[in-house]
C-alpha positions in Angstrom: 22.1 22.1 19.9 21.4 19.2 18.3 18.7 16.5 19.3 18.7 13.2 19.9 16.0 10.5 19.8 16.4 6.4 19.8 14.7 6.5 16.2 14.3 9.3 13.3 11.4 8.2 11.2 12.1 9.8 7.5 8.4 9.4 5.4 5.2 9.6 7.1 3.2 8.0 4.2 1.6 4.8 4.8 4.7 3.1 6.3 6.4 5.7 8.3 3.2 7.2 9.8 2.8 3.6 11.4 6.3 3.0 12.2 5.9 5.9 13.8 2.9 5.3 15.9 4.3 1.5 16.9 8.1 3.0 17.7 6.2 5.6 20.2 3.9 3.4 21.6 6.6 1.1 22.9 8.5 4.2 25.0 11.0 4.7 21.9 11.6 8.4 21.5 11.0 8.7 17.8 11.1 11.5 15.5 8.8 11.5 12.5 9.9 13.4 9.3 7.9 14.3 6.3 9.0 16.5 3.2 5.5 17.6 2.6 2.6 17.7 4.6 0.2 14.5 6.3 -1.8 13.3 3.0 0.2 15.1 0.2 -0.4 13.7 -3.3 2.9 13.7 -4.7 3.8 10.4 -3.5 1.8 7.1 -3.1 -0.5 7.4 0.5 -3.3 9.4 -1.5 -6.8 8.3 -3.6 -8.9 8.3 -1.0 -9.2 4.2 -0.8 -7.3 1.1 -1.0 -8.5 -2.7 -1.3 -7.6 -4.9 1.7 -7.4 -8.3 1.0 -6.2 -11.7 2.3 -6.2 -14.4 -0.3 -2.9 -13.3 -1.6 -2.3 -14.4 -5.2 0.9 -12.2 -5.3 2.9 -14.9 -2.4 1.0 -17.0 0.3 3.8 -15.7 2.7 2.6 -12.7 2.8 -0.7 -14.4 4.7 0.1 -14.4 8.1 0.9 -10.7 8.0 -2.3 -9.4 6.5 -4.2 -11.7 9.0 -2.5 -9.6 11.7 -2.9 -6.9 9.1 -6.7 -6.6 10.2 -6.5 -7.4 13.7 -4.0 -4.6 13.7 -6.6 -2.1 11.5 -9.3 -2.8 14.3 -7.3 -2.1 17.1 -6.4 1.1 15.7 -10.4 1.9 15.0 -10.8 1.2 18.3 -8.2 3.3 20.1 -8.4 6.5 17.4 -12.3 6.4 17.3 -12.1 6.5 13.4 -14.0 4.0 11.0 -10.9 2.7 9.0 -11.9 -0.5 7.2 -15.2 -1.0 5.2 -15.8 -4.7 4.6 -17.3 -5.2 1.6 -16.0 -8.6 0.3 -13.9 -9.1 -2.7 -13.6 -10.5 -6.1 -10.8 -11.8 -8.1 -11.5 -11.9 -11.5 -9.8 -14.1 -14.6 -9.2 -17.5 -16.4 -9.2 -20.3 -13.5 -5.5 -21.2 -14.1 -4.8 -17.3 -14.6 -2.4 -15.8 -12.0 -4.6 -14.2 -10.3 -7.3 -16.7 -10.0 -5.1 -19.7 -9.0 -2.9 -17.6 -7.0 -5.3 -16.5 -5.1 -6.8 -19.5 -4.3 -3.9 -21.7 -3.5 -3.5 -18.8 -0.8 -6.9 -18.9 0.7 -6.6 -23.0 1.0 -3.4 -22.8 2.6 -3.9 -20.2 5.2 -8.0 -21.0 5.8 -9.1 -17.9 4.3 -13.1 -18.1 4.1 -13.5 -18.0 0.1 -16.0 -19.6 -2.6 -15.5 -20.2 -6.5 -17.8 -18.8 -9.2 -18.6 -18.8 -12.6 -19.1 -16.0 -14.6 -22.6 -16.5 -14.7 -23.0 -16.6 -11.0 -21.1 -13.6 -10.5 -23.2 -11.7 -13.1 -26.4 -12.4 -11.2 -25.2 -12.2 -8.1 -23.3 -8.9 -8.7 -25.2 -6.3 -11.0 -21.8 -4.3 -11.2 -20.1 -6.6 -13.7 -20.4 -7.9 -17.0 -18.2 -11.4 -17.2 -17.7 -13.0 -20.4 -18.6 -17.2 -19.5 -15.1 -18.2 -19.9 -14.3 -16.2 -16.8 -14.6 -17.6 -13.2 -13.9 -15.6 -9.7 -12.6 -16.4 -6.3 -15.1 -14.4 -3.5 -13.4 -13.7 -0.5 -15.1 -13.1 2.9 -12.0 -10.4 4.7 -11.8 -8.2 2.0 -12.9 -4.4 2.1 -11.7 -1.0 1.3 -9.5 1.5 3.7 -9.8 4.8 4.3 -6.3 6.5 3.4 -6.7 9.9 5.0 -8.1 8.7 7.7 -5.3 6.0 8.3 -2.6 8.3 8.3 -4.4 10.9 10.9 -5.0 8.0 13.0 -1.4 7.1 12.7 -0.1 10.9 13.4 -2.5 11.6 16.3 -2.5 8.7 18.1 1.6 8.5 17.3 1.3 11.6 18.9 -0.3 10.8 21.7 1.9 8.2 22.3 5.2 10.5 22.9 6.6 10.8 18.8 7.1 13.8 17.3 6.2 14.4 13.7 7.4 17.4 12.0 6.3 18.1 8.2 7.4 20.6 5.7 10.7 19.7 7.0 12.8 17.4 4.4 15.9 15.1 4.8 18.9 16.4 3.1 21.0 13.9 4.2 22.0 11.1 6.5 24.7 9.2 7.3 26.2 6.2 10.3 28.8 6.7 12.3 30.3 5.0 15.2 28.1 7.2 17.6 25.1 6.5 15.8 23.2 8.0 13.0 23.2 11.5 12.0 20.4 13.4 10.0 20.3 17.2 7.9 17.6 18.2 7.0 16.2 21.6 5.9 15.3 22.8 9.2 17.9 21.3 11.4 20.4 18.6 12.5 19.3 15.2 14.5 21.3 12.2 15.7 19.5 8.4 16.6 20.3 5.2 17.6 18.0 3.8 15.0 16.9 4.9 11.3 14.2 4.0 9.4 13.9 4.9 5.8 9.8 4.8 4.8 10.3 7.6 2.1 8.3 5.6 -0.6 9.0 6.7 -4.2 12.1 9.0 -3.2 13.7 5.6 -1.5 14.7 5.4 -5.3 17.1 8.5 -4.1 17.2 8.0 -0.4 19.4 4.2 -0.6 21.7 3.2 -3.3 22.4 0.0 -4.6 18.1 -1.5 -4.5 17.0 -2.0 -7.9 13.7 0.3 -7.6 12.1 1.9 -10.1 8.9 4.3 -10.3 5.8 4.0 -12.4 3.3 6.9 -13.0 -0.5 5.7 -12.1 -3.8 7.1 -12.3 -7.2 6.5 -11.0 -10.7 7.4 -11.8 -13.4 7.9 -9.8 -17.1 7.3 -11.5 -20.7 8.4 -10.2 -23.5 6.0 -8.6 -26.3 8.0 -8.3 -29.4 5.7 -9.4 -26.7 2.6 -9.3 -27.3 0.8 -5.9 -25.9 -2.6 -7.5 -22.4 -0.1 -7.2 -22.5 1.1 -3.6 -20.8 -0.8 -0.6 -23.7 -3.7 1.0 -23.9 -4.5 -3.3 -20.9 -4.4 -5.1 -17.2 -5.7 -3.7 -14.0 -4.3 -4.0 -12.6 -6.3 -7.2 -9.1 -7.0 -8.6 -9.5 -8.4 -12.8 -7.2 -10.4 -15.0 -7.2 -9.5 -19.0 -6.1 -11.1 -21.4 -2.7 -10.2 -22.4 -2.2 -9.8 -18.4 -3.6 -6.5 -17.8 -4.8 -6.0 -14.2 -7.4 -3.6 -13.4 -8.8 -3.3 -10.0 -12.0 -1.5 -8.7 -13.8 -0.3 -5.3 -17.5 0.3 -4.6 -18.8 3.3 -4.0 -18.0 4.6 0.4 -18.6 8.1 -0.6 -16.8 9.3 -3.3 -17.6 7.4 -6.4 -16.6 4.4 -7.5 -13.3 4.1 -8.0 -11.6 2.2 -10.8 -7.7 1.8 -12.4 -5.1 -0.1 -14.1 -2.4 -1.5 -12.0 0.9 -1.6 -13.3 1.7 -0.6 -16.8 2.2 2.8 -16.2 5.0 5.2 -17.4 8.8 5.6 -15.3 8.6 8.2 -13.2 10.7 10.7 -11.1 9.1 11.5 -7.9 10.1 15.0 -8.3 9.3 15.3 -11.9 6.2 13.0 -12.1 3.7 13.9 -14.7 0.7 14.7 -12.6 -1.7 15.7 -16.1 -4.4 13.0 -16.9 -4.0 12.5 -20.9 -6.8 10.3 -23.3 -4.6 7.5 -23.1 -4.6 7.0 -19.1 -8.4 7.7 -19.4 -8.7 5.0 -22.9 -7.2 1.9 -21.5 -10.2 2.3 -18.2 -12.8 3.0 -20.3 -12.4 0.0 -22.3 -12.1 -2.1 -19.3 -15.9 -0.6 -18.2 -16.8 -1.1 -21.8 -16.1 -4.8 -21.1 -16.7 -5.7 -17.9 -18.8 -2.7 -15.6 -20.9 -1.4 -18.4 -23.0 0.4 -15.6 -20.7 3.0 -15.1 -21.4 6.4 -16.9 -17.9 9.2 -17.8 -15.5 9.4 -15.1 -16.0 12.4 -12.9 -12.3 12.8 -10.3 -8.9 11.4 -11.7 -5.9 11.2 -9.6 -2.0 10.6 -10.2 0.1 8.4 -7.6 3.2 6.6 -7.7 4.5 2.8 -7.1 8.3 2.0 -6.5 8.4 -1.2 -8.0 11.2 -4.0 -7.5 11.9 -6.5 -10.4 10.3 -9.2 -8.4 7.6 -7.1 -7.0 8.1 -7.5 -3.5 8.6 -5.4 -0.8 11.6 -4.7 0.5 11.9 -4.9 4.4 15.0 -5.2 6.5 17.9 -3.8 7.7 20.6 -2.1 5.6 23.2 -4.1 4.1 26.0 -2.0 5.0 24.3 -1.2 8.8 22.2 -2.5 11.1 21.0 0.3 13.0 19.3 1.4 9.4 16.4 -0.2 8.7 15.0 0.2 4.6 11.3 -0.3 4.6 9.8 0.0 0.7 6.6 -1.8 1.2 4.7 -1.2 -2.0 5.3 -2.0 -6.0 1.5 -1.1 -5.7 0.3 -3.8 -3.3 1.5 -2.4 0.1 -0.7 -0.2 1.5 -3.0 -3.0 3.3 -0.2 -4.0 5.1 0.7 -0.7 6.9 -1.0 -1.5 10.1 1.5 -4.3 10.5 4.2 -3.3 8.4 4.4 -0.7 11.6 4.9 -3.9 14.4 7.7 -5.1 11.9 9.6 -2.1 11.4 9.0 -1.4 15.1 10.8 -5.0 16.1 13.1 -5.0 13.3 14.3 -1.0 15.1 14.3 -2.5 19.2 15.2 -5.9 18.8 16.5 -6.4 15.3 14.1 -9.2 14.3 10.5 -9.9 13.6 7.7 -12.3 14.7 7.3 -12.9 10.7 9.2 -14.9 8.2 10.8 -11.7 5.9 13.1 -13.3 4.6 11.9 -13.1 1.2 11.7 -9.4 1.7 15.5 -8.6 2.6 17.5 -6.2 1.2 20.1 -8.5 0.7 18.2 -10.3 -1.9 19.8 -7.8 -4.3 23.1 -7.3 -2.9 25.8 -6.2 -5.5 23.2 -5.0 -8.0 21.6 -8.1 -8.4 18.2 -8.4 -9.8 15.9 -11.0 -7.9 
């Protein structure tokens, strides 16, 4: 017989292990489906740490989420019993009128966001970690800090859990499809129908919806030692984001446990989720070290390496809303490598956006619909 629930769930990454949660903690009876199993590390909800961060060079309209963003990530510490979110501060690194730099600051003085300048100077006595050349300055932000991936997700699952949902893993999605009775779901285990679909399956959305413009890009991170380096544990170094020249970003977080943990964002190779090269070659490794060669000249040979995924769109925002061709399907691909931070609120969204068909935040800029018939925002 088949089942029914008011929402199937089909990812329980970052985005659909919260949706999850939220959809079940309002009384929804929500299924949660997951191809592999909680904290994989084929897809992009793995590395052990993500930054959190406020002053939001990318758009200053993503603001008023991430401030709910860390109210959220508390409330969740506080009803799991799990330490989520280190604070730790944060640095944005580059030329003053750089993208970065400027972006981030014309965030942080609209939305109040607790910040100071620096100049390179200050930062390199202030912060043994880094080597800044003087015609670099920095933006320090007060509510920045690292998250704890694993740990995220379990607190999603259990207390999702605990809430009513059902999450069933090693069980993919074969198909799905609206009709006037609802939604209907395949999937290698068994047939499901909903009132509600949401769509959170991160890279494999590139497979799961037609007509979005996303594509996937191969990443890897690095992971270096700190033994005898207390100027790169957490209470001495922040989490960091840097500008090149030539517009590379590299990005970096101190030391919580498992090294400290450095990459390139962006820049990476096209990918297919279920071909993605998952070897670490010289020339992933090259392009860090001669960031550290540069700029963190404290750090010794890397010592863990790790391969995820983003699912970029050509403007490189998320895309949240409901499905062009039906309402009852909501898409949610919150990443092109900035998205995990907002998970803890992304869940609320995707939660109203399922019950009442709206949200308490402007997402305008996020709609599918921005690239209806193929266009390219």
């Amino acid at each position: 017989m088949t089942r029914h629930f008011d929402a199937i769930v089909v990812g329980c990454g970052a985005m659909g292990s919260s949706a999850g949660f939220n959809l079940a903690s309002r009384g929804v009876s929500t299924l949660v489906l997951e191809r592999f199993g909680l904290n994989h590390d084929r897809g992009s909800s793995h590395g052990r740490t993500r930054i959190f961060r406020q002053a939001y060079y990318e758009d200053a309209r993503y603001v008023p989420m991430l401030k709910r963003a860390l109210e959220s990530w508390r409330e969740l510490e506080a009803k799991s019993g799990s330490a989520l979110l280190t604070m730790t501060g944060g640095l944005m690194i580059g030329r003053p009128d750089g993208e970065l730099v400027a972006g981030a600051r014309r965030s942080a003085e609209l939305h109040g966001i607790g910040h100071r300048m620096m100049t390179a100077r200050e930062v390199n006595e202030e912060y043994g970690a880094f080597r800044l050349d003087e015609w670099l300055s920095a933006l320090y932000e007060e509510n920045a800090g690292a998250l704890s991936i694993e740990a995220c997700l379990e607190a999603f699952v259990s207390m999702g859990r605990r809430a009513g949902g059902e999450f069933r893993f090693e069980e993919e999605m074969t198909k799905w499809k609206t009709s006037q009775g609802g939604v209907e779901v395949a999937t290698t285990k068994g047939d499901y129908t909903a009132d509600r679909l949401v769509l959170c399956g991160g890279p494999w959305m590139t497979k799961l919806v037609g007509g979005l413009p996303l594509e996937c890009e191969r990443q890897v991170q690095f992971w270096f030692p700190s033994e005898g380096r207390d100027c790169l544990r957490v209470g001495e170094m922040p989490v960091f984001i840097s500008e090149e020249e030539g517009g590379a970003f590299y990005y970096g977080i101190p030391d919580v446990g498992d090294g400290v943990k450095v990459a390139r964002s962006h820049g990476g190779r096209p990918a297919d989720p279920d071909h993605a090269d998952r070897t670490v070659n010289e020339d992933d490794i090259d392009q860090v070290e001669s960031f550290i060669q540069r700029r963190m000249t404290k750090l010794g040979p890397s010592v863990a390496s790790a391969t995820c995924l983003y699912t970029n769109t050509p403007d490189h925002n998320f895309v949240v809303g409901p499905h062009p061709d039906d309402v009852r399907v909501t898409v949610v691909s919150a990443c092109s490598g900035h998205g995990f931070k907002f998970a803890s609120v992304m869940g609320e969204v995707v939660a109203d956006l399922a019950t009442k068909r709206k949200s308490a935040y402007d997402i305008s800029f996020l709609s599918p619909g921005r690239f209806a018939a193929g266009g390219r925002a």
